[in-house]
N, C-alpha and C positions, 0 to 999 in steps of 0.2 A: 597259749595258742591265740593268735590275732585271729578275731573274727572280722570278714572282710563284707562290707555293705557292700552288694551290686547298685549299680544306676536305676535298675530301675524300680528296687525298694526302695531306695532312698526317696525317690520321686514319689511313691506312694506315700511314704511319711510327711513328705511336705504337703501334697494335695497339690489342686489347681490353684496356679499363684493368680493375688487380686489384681497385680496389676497397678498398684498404686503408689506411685512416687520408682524411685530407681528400681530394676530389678534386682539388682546385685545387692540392695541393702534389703530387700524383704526376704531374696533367699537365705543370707547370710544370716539374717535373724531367725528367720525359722531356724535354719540347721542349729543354731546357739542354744535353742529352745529345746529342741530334742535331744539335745545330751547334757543340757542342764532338767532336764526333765527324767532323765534316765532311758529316754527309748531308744536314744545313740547311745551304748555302752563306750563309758573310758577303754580306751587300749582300741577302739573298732578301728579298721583300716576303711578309708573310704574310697569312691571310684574315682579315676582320674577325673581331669577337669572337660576333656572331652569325650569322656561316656557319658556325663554327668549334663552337660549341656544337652547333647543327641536325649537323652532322657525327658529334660525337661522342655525342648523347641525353644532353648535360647543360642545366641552365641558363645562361642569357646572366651570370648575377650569379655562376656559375664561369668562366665563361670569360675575366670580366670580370678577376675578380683573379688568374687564370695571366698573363696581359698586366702585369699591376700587379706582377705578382713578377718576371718575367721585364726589365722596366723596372729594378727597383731592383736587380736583378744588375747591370745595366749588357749584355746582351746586347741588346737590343731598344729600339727608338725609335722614338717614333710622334711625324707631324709632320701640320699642316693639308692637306690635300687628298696626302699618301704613304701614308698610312697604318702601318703597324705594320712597319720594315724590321730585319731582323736587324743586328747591327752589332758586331764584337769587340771589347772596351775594348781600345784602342791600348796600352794596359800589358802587356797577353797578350804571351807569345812564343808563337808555333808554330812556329817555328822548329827545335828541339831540345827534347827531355826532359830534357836535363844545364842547360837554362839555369834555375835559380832563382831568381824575384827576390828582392830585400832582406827583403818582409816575408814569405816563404816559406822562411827558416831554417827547419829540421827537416822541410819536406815530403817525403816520397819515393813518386816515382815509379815506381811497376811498368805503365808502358803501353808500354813501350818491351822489346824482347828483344836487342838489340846488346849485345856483353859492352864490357868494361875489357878494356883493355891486357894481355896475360898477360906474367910474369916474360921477356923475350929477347927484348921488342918493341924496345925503346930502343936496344939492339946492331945490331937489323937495318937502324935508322934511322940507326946512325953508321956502319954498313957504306955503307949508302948517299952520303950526304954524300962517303965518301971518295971516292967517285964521281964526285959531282958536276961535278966542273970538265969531262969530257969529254963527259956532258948537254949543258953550258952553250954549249958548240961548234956547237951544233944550233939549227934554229928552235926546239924545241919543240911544232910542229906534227905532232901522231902521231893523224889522225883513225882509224887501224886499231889502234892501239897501238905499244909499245915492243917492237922485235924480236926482243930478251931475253927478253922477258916471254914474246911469241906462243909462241915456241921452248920454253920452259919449259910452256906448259901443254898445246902441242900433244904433246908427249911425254909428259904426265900422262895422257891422253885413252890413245895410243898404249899406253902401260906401262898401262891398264887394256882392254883390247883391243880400241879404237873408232879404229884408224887415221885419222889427223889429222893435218895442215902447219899450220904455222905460218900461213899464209896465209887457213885456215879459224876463225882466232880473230879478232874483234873485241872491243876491248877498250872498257869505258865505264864512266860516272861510276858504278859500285856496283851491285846488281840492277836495284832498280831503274831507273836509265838507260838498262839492257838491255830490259828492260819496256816502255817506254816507247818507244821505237825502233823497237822491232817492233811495237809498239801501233800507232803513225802509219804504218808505211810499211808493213805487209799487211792494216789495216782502213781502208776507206773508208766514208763515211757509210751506215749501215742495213745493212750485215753483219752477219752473226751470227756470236757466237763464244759456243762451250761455254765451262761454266765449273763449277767445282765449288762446290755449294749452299752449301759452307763454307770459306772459305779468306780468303786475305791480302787485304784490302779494297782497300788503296792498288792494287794490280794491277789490280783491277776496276774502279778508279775511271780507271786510265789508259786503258782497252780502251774506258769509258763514254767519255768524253772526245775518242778518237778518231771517235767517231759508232757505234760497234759495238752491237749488241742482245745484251743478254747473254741466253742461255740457260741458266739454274742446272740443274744435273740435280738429283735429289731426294737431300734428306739423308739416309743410312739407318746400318747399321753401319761400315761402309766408304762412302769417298766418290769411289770409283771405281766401281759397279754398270754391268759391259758390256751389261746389258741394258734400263737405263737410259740408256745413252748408246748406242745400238742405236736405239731410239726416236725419240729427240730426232733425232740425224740424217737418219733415216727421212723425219721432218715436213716440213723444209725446208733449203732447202742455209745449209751453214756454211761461214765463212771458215777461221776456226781453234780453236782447243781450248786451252784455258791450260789447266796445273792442276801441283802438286806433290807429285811421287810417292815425295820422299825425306823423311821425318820431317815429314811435311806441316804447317802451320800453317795450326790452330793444334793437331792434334790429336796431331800426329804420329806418324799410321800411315804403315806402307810401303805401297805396292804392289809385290802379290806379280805372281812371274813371270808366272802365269796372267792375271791381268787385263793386264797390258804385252800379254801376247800380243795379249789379245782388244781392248784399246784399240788397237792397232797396225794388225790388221786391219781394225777396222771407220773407224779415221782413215783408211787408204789406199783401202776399199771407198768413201769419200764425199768422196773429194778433201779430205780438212780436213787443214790446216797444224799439226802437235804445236809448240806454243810450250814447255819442258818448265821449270822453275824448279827449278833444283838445288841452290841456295844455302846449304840446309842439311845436303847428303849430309855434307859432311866431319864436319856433329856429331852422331859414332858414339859416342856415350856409351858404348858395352856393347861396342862390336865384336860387331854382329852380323853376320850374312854378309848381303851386300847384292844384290839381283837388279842383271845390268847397267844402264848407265845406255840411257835409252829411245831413242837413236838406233841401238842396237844393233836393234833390233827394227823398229824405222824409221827408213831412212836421211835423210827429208824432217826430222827433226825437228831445233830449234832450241834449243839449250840453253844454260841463262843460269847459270854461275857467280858467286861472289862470294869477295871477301876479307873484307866486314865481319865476317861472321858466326864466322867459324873464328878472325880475330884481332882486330879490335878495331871499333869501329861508326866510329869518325874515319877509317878507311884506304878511302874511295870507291872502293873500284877490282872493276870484274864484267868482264863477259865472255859475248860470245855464241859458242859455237862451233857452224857455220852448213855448209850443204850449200856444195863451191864456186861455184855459180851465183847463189847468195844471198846472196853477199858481196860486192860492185860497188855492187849496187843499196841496200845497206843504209849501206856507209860511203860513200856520195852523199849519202842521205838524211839522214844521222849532222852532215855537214858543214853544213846546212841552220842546226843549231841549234847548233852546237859543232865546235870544230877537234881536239879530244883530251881527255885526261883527262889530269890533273897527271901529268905525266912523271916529278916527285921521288918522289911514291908507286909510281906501278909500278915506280922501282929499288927502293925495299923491299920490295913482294911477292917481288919478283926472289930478294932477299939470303932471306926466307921463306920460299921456296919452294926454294931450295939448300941447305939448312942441316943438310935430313936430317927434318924432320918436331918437333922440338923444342919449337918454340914451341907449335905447334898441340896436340902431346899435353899442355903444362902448360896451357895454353887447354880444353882437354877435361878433363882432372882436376877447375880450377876449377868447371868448368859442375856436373862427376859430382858433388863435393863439395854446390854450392849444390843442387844437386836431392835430393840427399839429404836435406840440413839442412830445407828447407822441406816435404817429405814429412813429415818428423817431426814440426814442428812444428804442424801441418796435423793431424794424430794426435793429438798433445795437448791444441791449442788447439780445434779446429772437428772434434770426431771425425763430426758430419751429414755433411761437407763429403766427397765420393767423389772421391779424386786415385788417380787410375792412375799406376805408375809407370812414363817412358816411356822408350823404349831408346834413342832420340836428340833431337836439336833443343834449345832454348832455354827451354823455359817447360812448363808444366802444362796440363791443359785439364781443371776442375773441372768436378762435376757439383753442384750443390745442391741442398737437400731439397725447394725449393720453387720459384716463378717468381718470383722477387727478383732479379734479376740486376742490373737497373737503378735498382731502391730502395738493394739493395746498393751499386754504385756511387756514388751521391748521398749514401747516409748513410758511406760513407768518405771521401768530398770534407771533411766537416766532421769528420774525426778525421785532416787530413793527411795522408789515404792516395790515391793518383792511381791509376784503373783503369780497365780499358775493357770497357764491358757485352759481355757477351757476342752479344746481337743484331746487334753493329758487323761479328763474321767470318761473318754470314750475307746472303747474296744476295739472300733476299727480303726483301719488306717485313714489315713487323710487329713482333710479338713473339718469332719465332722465337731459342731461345739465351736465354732469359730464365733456364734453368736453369743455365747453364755460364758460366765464368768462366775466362779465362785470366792465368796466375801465371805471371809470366818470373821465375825464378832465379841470376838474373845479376848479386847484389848478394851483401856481404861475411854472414853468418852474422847478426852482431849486428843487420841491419840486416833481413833475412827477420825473422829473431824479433819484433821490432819492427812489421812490417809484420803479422806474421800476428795480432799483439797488438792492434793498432787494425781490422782486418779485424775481430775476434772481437768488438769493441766494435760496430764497424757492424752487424753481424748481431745482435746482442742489440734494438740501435736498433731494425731493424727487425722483430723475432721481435714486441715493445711499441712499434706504431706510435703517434705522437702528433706535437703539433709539436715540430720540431726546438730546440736549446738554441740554435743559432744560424742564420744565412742561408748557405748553398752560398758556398765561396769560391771565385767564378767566376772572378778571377785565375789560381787555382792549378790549375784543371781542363781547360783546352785543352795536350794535349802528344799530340806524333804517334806511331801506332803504326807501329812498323818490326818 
């Protein structure tokens, strides 16, 4: 079934144009940007060229050649009585960030925040193996997980003061597949569930997906405001409440103790379900002191672990740790679409997670190190550019002097540089984030420098709008944020 864009969604998704340099090349960009972004789905039919104008208060002879640009990128095809359907050239991976094709030597991508391997991954992996053979004794059917494992993290849970069985841990394909689980099996169509105005898209996009209304509370200093989510619940009943309170992404504030309190009691004042995304607590860059984790505060709440993040983006393996009443109904549901998660990885988390801590803290150093180098650089190169320094998590969250975020982006596509506009970690539609830019840290030194180097190129590009030297390499710009 083609899902067909009206004019004047589309026009919401773009926001108020800036106005700077052609029109026709900033709409066209943007649109390239929303379905390399995912918010234009492959396969959408879009509006004609003049609904699409009357939409936006330009002329039809602009709208006429965004279409005619968007064609010879190869994202859009327009055919006798279908009219203008989105389409990804089949050479695209979206697959993976790490996949680059042949004529994408030198591109580097920063859309992505899963780190490399850190130094004592390889060991944990031949730990493993030595294993192996009494795995292989087994179906390998472990739709709750490996019992090792369970035991291993219920005592993590325990050793930080959240009493926990092994029994209350389900384990799955990586956060996201925790996500995603609980997306389907406690939203049913036209539910509403909180969500925070800024945060990890893919989440959102699975909560969308399950039929859920999302409710963004509003962006302000913090993106926890108890008085904002006081409100919004007030309005109409909610199913549940996503949101991430450890090194958030993409900004990576904490939530302090006081707000946990006050989210805690107003989730249990209105029956809403805490989904809680903790994926990134373990990257404590600074060691700072961390308020407990949110089932402390609320026993109903459902928390989603991950291995990617803490060691390497290849190791899929998360984890829900679940009230015991909630976990029957979940790994039922789990079986629906999946019988387990690779069995040979959760022996490695196993062997990383015995080891004493090792890899993870040279997996954190790496992280401290790259965030430091590219602060720096970010200082010499783009001193406009406002980069906080952040106390944990994976990446930056830039402020820029202007609402370029997405010209930005577009004029780095054609200097080799892969980014994702900052509108993509906001909820609503528009422009919002046109200012902000997220910088993952998770590459070798030479390679930030590099990056920040062709970034400083794109920003000059467009400080001097004009047309471009070349055409958007649309090949190189769909890669998925994690």
């Amino acid at each position: 079934m083609t899902l067909t864009l009206s004019a004047r969604r589309l026009a919401d998704l773009l926001g108020p144009l800036d106005q700077v340099g052609p029109a026709y090349r900033e709409i066209a960009d943007r649109v390239r940007l929303l379905v390399l972004d995912g918010r234009v789905a492959d396969g959408s039919r879009l509006p004609s060229e003049r609904e699409l104008a009357t939409a936006l208060g330009v002329s039809r002879t602009t709208t006429t050649r965004v279409y005619t640009e968007l064609r010879e990128s190869g994202i859009l095809q327009s055919r006798q009585g279908s009219g203008s359907v989105v389409q990804v050239p089949r050479g695209v991976s979206s697959a993976s960030s790490l996949i680059v094709l042949p004529d994408e030597a030198g591109t580097i991508a920063m859309t992505y925040a899963a780190p490399a391997g850190p130094p004592g991954l390889a060991r944990a992996f031949e730990a493993a193996a030595a294993k192996l053979p009494g795995l292989l004794a087994t179906t390998g059917y472990l739709p709750d997980g490996l019992p090792a494992l369970r035991e291993i993290l219920a005592q993590r849970y325990s050793d930080g003061g959240l009493t926990t069985d092994p029994e209350q841990i389900i384990v799955t394909s990586g956060a996201m597949g925790a996500i995603s689980l609980l997306a389907r099996s406690l939203v049913t169509p036209g539910q509403r569930v909180v969500v925070e105005g800024l945060s990890y898209p893919h989440a959102h996009d699975s909560f969308a997906a399950a039929g859920g209304r999302l409710s963004a509370l509003p962006v302000d200093r913090s993106p926890w405001d108890p008085e904002a989510l006081s409100a919004t619940l007030t309005g109409s009943p909610h199913r549940a409440a996503y949101f991430i309170p450890d090194f958030h992404n993409p900004t990576a504030a904490v939530m302090s103790d006081a707000e946990r309190s006050a989210w805690a009691r107003e989730l249990r004042r209105h029956d809403v379900v805490p989904i809680v995304d903790e994926s990134l607590r373990e990257i404590n860059l600074d060691g700072i002191e961390l308020p407990p984790v949110f089932a402390t505060y609320d026993p109903r709440a459902l928390l989603i672990g991950s291995s990617s993040k803490a060691y390497w983006g290849g190791l899929r393996v998360g984890w829900i740790r679940a009230p015991r009443a909630s976990v029957m109904p979940l790994v039922q549901a789990r079986m629906m679409d999946d019988l387990g998660t690779s069995a040979f990885d959760q022996l490695v988390l196993c062997e990383l997670l015995a080891e004493g801590g090792q890899t993870a803290a040279a997996g954190r150093a790496r992280s401290r190190s790259g965030r430091d180098h590219l602060l720096a650089e970010l200082a010499r190169q783009l001193p406009d550019v406002h980069a906080p320094c952040p106390p944990g998590g994976l990446s930056l969250w830039v402020t820029l002097p202007d609402r370029m975020s997405s010209r930005l982006v577009s004029a780095a596509s054609r200097h080799g540089l892969l980014l994702t506009p900052g509108p993509r970690f906001f909820s609503h539609a528009g422009t919002a984030g046109e200012r902000h830019l997220r910088l993952p840290y998770n590459q070798s030194h030479e390679v930030l420098t590099e990056a920040v180097s062709r970034l400083r190129a794109a920003y000059e590009e467009v400080l001097t709008p004009g047309e471009p030297a070349t055409a958007p390499r649309t090949s190189k710009t769909l890669e998925m944020i994690a």
